[in-house]
N, C-alpha and C positions, 0 to 999 in steps of 0.2 A: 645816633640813636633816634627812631622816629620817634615825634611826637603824638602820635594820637594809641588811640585804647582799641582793640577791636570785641565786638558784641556777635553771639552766634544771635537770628532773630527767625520765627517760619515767617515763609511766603508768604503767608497773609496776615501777617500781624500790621497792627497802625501802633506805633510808639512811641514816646517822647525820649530825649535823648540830652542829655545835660551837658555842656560843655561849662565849665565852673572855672572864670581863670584867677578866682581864691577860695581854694579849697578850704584852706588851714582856716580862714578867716570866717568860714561859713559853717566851720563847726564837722569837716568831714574828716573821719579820721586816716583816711586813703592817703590823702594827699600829703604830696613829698615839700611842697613851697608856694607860696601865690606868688602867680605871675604878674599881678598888678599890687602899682604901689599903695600904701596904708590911703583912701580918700581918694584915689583914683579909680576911673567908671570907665563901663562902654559908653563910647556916644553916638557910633553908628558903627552898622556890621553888616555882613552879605554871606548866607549861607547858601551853597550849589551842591546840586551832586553831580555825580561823576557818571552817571546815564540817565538817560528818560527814563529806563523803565522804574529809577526810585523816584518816590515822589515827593518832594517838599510838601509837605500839607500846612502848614505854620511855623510862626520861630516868634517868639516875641523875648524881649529882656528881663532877665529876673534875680532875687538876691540882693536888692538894693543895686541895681547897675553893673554886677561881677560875675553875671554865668547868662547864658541863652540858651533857652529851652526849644527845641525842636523837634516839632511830630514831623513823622516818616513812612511811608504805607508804599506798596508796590514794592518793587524788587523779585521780582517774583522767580529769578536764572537758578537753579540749587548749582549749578558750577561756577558762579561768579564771584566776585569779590567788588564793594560797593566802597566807596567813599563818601563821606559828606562833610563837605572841609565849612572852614567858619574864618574871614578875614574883620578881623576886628580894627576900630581905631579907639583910642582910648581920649580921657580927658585932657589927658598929657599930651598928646598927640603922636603918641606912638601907636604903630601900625604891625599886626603879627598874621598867621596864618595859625591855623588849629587843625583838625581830621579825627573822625572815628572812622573807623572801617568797618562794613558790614559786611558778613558773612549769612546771607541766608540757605536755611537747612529745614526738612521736611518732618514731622513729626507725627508720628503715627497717634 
């Protein structure tokens, strides 16, 4: 089963994008389990995409050290399909990969 969510976005939006890897803990009612243990944090992360033409605009950490928030602008293909993966390392020292997929579409 993959793990990421995928988001329909237009062309020209700029958005922020949450990668949350403790939902439950953060009060979201979505979420199926946190992926980090009770007191465990990000302590460094690298977010890329998957083309030039999307654009990383920012990522900074947030939620007390359990989710990265990152704006996203560009993409501009309406037949593409975009990724924007997130490798995280934790407190712990354990190391994961994350993805949303973006699907940009035109909107009259």
């Amino acid at each position: 089963m993959p793990r990421y969510r995928t988001y329909e976005r237009t062309t020209t939006a700029v958005l922020d994008y949450k990668f949350d890897l403790a939902p439950l803990s953060n009060g979201r009612e979505d979420g199926a389990s946190d992926w980090l243990q009770l007191g465990e944090t990000i302590s460094d992360y690298t977010v890329t995409s998957s083309d030039v033409d999307l654009i990383i605009d920012s990522s900074a950490i947030a939620d007390d050290g359990t989710s990265v928030i990152v704006w996203i602008s560009g993409g501009n293909i309406t037949d593409g399909v975009y990724f924007v993966d997130l490798h995280v390392i934790t407190s712990e020292g354990r190391e994961d990969d994350f993805s949303i997929r973006l699907i940009p579409v035109l909107r009259k």
